[in-house]
N, C-alpha and C positions, 0 to 999 in steps of 0.2 A: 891649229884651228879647232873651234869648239863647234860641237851639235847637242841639237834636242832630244833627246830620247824620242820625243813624241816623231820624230820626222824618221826614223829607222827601222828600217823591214829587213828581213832574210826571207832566205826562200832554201827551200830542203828537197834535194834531187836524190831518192834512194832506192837502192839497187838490192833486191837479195832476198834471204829469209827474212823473218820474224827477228831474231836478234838485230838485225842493222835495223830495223823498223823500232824496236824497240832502241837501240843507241842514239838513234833518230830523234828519239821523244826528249832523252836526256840531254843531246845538244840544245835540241830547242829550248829547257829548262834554263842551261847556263845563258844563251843569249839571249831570253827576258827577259835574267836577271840584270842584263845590263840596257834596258831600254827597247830591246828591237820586238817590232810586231812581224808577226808571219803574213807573208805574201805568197799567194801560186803564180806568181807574176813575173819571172826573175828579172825585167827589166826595170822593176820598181824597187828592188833589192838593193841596201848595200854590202849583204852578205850572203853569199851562194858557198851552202854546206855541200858537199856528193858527200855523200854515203856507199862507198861501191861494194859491189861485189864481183870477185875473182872466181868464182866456180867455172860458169863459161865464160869463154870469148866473148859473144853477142851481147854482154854487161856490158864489157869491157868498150867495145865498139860503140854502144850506145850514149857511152860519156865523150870518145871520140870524136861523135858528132855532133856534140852539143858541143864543145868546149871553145870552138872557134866564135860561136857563135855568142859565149860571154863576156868574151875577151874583149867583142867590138864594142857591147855594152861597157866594158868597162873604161875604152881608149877613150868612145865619147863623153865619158862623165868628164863635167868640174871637177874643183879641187874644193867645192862646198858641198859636194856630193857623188865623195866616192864608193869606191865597189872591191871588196877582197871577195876571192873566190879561194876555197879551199876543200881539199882533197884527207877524206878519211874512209875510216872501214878496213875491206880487204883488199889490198893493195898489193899483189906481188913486185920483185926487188925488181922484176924490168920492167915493168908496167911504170913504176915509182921514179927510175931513171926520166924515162919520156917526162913522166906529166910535172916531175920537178920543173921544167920549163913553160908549160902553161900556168900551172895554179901558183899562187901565192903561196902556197903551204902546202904541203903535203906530210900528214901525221898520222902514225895510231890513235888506235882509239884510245888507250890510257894515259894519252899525253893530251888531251882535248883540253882538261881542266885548268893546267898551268900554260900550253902554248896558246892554246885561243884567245884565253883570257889576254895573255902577254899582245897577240896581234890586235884584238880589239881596241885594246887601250893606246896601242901605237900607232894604229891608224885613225883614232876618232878621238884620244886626249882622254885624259883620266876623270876631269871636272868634271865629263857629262856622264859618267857613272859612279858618281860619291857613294851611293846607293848599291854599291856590289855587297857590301858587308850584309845584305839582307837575302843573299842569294838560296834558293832554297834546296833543303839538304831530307830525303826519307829517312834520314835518322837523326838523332840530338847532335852528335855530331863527325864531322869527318872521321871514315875510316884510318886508321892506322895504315901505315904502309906495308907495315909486316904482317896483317891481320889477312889482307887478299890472299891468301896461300896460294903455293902451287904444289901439285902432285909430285910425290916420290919419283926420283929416275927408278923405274923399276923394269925389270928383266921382261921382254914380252913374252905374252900367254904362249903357250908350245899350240900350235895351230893343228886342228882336225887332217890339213889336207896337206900338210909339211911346208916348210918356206924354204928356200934358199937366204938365208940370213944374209952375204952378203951381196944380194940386191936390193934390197929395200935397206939402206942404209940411213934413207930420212923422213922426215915425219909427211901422213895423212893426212887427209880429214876427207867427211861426209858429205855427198853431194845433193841439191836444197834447188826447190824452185826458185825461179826469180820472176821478181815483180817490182814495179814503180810505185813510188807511195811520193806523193806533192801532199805537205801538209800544211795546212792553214784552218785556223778554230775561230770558234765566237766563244763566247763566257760561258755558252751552254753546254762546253766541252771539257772545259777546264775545271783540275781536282786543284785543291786544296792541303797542298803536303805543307808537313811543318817547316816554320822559318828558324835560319840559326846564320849564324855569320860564316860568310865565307871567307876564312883566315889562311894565309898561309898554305896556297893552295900547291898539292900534289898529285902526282900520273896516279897515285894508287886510289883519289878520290872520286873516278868515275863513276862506277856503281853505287855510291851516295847522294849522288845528283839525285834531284827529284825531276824526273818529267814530267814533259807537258803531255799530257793523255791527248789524243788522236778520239778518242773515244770517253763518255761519261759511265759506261758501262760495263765495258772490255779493256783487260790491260794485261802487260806481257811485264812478268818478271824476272830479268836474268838469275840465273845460281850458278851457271859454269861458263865457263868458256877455255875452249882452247880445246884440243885432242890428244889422244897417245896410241892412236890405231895404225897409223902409220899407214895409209891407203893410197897406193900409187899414184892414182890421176886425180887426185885433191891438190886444189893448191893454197886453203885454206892454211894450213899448217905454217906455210911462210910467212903469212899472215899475223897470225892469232897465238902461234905457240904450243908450248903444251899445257896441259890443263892447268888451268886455277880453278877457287871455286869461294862463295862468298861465304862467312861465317853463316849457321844454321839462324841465331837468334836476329841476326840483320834481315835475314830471307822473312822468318816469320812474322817481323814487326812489321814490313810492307805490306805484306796481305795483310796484316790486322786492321792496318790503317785505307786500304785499298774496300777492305770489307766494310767498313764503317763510314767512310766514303758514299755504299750505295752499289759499289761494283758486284758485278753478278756471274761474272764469267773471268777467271785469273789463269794467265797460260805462264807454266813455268817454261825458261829457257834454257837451253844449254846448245853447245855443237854434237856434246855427247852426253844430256844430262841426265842420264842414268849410272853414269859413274862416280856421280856426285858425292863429296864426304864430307866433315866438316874441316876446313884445314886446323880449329884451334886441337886437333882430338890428334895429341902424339903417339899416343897407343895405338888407336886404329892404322894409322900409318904404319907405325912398325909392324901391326898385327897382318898389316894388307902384305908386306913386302918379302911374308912367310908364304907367303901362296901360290902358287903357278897361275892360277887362275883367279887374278886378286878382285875381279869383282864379286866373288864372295864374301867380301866385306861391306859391300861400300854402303853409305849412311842415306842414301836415296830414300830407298825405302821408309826410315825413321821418317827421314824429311816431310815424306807424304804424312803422313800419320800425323804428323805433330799440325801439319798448315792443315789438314781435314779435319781436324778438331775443333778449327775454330767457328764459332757458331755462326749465323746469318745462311739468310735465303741467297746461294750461289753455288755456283759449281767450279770446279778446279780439273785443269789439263798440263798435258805437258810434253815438249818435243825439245830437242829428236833425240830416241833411242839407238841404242847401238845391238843388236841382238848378241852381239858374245856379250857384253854386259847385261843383258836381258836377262835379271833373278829372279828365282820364284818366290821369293821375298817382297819382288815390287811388284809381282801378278799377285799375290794373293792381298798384298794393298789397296790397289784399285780394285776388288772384286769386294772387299769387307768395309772400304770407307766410302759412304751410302755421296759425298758429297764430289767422289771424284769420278769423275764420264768414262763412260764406257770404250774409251775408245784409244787405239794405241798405236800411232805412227810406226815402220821398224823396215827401213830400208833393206832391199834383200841384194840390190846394183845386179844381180847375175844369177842366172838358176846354173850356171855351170860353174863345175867345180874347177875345171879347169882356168877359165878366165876368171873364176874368185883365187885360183892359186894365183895369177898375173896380177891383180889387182890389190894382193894382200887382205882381203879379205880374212876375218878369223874364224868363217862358219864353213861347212861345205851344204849342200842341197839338204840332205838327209838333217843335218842338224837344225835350218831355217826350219824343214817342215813338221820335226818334231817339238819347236818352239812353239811354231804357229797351233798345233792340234792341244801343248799344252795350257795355250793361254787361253783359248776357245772352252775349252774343261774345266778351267776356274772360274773364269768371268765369264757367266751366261748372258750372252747376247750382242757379246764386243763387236766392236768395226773394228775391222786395219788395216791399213791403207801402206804404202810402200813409195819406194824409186828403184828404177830401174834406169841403166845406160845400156842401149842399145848403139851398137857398132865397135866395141873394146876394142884394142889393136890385136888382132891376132884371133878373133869370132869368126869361127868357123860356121858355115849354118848348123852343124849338130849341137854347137855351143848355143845357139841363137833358140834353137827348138827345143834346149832342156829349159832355157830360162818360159819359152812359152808354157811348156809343162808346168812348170813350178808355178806360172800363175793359174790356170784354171786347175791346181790340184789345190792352192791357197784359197781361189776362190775370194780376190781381195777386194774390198769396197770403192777402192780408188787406189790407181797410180801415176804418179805422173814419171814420164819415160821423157827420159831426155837422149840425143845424140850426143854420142863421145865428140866432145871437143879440145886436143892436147892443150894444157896448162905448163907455159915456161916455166922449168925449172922444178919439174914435177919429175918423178923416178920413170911415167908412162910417156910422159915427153922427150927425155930423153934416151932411154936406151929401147923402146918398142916406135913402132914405124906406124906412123895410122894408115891404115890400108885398105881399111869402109870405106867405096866411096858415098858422097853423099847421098846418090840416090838411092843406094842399100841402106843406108843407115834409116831413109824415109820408109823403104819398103818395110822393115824388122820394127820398125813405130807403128805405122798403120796395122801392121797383122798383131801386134799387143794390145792394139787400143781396139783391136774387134773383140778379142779374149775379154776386156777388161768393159768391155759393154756389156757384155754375155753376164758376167758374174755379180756387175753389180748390179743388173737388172733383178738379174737370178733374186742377192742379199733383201733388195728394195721390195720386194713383191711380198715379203714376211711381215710388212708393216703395215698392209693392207686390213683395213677395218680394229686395228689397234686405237688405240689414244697412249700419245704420247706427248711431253714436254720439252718446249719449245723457248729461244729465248727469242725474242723478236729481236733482225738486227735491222730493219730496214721495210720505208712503207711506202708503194707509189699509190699514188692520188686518185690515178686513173687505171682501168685497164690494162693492160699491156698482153700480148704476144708473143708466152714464155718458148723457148727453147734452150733446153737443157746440153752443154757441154762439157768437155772433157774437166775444164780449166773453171767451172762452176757455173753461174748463170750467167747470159747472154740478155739482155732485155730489149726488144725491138718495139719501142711505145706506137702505140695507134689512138687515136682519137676519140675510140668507142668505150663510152661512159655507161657504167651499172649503177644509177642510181648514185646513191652517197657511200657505196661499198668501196672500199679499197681494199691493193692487193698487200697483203703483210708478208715477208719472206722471215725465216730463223732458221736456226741450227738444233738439230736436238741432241741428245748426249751425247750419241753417236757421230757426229761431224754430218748429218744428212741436212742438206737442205732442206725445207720444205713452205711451197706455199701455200697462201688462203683467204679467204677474202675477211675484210672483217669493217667494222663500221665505226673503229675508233682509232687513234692514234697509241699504238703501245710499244713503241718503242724503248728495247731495253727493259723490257718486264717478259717474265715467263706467264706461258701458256699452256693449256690441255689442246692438245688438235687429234682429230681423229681421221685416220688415213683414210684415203678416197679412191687413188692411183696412184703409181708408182711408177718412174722412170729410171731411167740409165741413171744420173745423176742428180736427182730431187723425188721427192715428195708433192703431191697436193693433198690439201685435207681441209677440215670444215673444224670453226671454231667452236670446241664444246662449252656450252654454257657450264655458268659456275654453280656449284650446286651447294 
């Protein structure tokens, strides 16, 4: 049976950091190119993407409870109008057992390009995508499959606080907030990547896709993926792997084109992307492999330097670090390239040394907070912001009250604290006991998020009667009745009108909120705002005139 393009919607259910949001955008890419429009509707859908994420349970559970419920959507459809549901992202190996029998599909992420393709066409006929050869690619043309690199097997770093090598016998990864993203655009969202034919399509073509921006202004660009930290209660690693990382000149032509586009804020991606190198550089490999400590090499730093170079009104970010890969090579980048924000994510999971020994952690306290006082030293005026897991198997409260230490001696802008929740098939899942119960696990949150009010009230009160640079990302109409939260702004609307003023919200280099009233629509353009007051977690300020 054949369809119209024109009669074909998806809808995108995703789960996680910034990377699945970006993965997110690249799906959407491939399935325009075959006719479907975005719906937030899934009952209008013939094709329901998840995008999950594995870090916690509560993702996990959150697809659980939706899945029955597209299943029924999909028994009532015709056979003139059907529905695949499919399963990608981070998927650990029993999570993927179960959902193998709910979803249609269940794939990595660098298998999206050749399976999807493959199910679209065999569920909706090839005639009504003649049109795939037009499919759109951020470079001239598809990557190589050997050009994706992956990272040297290399010997791990000899650790500050000693390991027992063999318990941690498999791979980590970094633990990431999570959040839902329902995407759906009109034309005033969508960029303009170059068109090239989609030939002879490979798993290793992912990150060639062009996305569909979520945003005309903000965009996320992967360079790494995958880890080599080996971090017990991550269960990304079964997921994702070990590190890959995109050639240097691919990363740079996306920003060039993302810059010229109009984009004004570019967030580089990685799970560790501070360890980033270029895979065509065989030397640097071998040069890395001489090293105990092999992020001493790594081509990050260049990386920044070379995309800060490029000219246009924007700024450049980038997440998430790993602090043993934390070079003073990539601090004194961000402090000397005028175009990249002051601001630097850098997970600390545990102020004790102890539960970072359990956790495989490569830092101990003393080392976190002699990173933190040196990157304060080079970059004058940084923000850094953190994660922390509260409740680790075996958090003693003296364990609990060094990590409290370590925040108000950090003094950090923002953390988000999660409870430990065991991940199957993870080294802390299996041979340590979870033994927080939950209401301790709540108690050790609430008493970090009182620290973590204190400090970034403390940070936010420095910006008072300043003027600072702002990108607007969002403008209400009317009024509203702000309260500022842990997890960002809250926005309770009321009815009460200022004249023709609205309220504008942005970011400034530092990740600070802040808002302001203003009496035009600018969304997406940078501002001068000049502080007024200060909160736990925002800014107000008053719009400086242009001078």
């Amino acid at each position: 049976m054949e369809f119209t393009m024109k009669s074909l919607k998806y809808y995108l259910f995703v789960l996680g950091c910034q990377m699945n949001k970006s993965d997110a955008e690249r799906i959407a890419g491939l399935v325009e190119c075959f006719g479907f429009t975005a719906t937030l509707k899934p009952e209008e859908a013939n094709l329901i993407a998840v995008v999950a994420c594995s870090v916690r349970q509560s993702a996990v559970n959150r697809i659980k409870s939706r899945i029955s419920g597209w299943n029924r959507i999909k028994k009532s459809r015709k056979a003139e109008n059907p529905l695949i549901i499919i399963l990608t992202g981070c998927v650990l190996p029993a999570d993927r057992k179960i959902f193998a029998k709910q979803f249609d599909l269940v794939l990595d992420t660098y298998e999206v390009p050749e399976r999807l393709t493959e199910a679209l066409e065999e569920s909706f006929g090839t005639k009504s995508f003649e049109n795939k050869q037009k499919c759109q690619f951020v470079i001239p043309s598809p990557v190589p499959k050997q050009v994706l690199g992956s990272g040297p097997s290399l010997p791990r770093p000899a650790s500050p606080a000693g390991r027992d090598p063999s318990l941690y016998s498999q791979k980590g990864f970094l633990d990431s907030p999570s959040t839902r993203l329902g995407v759906a655009r009109n034309d005033n969202t969508r960029s303009v990547p170059i068109l090239t034919p989609l030939l002879n399509i490979t798993s290793a073509d992912f990150f060639g896709l062009a996305p569909v921006y979520s945003s005309n202004f903000q965009a996320y660009v992967p360079i790494q993926t995958g880890c080599n930290n080996f971090c017990s209660y991550c269960a990304v690693p079964y997921t994702k792997g070990r590190e890959k990382y995109r050639p240097y000149k691919e990363i740079v032509q996306e920003v060039k084109k993302l810059v010229q586009d109009g984009y004004k804020e570019i967030t580089l991606l990685g799970q560790n992307v501070n360890t980033y190198f270029d895979p065509a550089l065989k030397d640097a490999i071998g040069a890395r492999q001489k090293y105990r400590q092999w992020s001493a090499l790594t081509d990050f730093p260049r990386l920044l330097r070379l995309i800060a170079d490029i000219s246009g009104n924007w700024w450049l970010r980038f997440v998430t670090s790993n602090p043993w890969d934390m070079s003073e090579e990539t601090i004194k980048a961000v402090a000397d390239c005028e175009r990249i924000c002051e601001y630097i994510h850098l997970p600390l999971q545990s102020g004790s040394d102890r539960i970072l020994k359990l956790m495989n952690r490569h830092h101990t306290q003393k080392d976190y907070l002699e990173l933190i006082d040196k990157i304060r030293a080079i970059i004058p005026g940084v923000a850094i912001s953190t994660d922390i897991i509260v409740g680790f198997p075996g958090e003693a409260e003296a364990d609990f009250l060094a990590t409290a230490k370590v925040m108000e001696q950090a003094k950090f802008d923002m953390a988000y604290l999660a409870r430990y929740s065991p991940r199957p098939g993870t080294v802390a899942a299996k041979m340590m006991k979870d033994d927080i119960s939950a209401a301790e696990k709540i108690r050790r949150e609430k008493y970090l998020e009182l620290i973590l009010r204190q400090t970034a009230l403390f940070n936010n009160q420095n910006y008072i009667g300043k003027e600072v640079e702002v990108l607007i990302e969002s403008i209400k109409y009317k009024v509203v009745s702000i309260k500022y939260e842990e997890d960002g702004i809250k926005n309770n609307e009321s009815s009460i009108k200022n004249g023709n003023k609205m309220l504008a919200f942005g970011k400034t280099r530092t990740f600070k909120t802040v808002k302001f009233k203003t009496d035009r629509d600018c969304v997406g353009q940078f501002v001068s705002v000049k502080i007024t007051e200060a909160r736990e977690f925002g800014l107000e300020g008053e719009l400086c005139k242009k001078k």
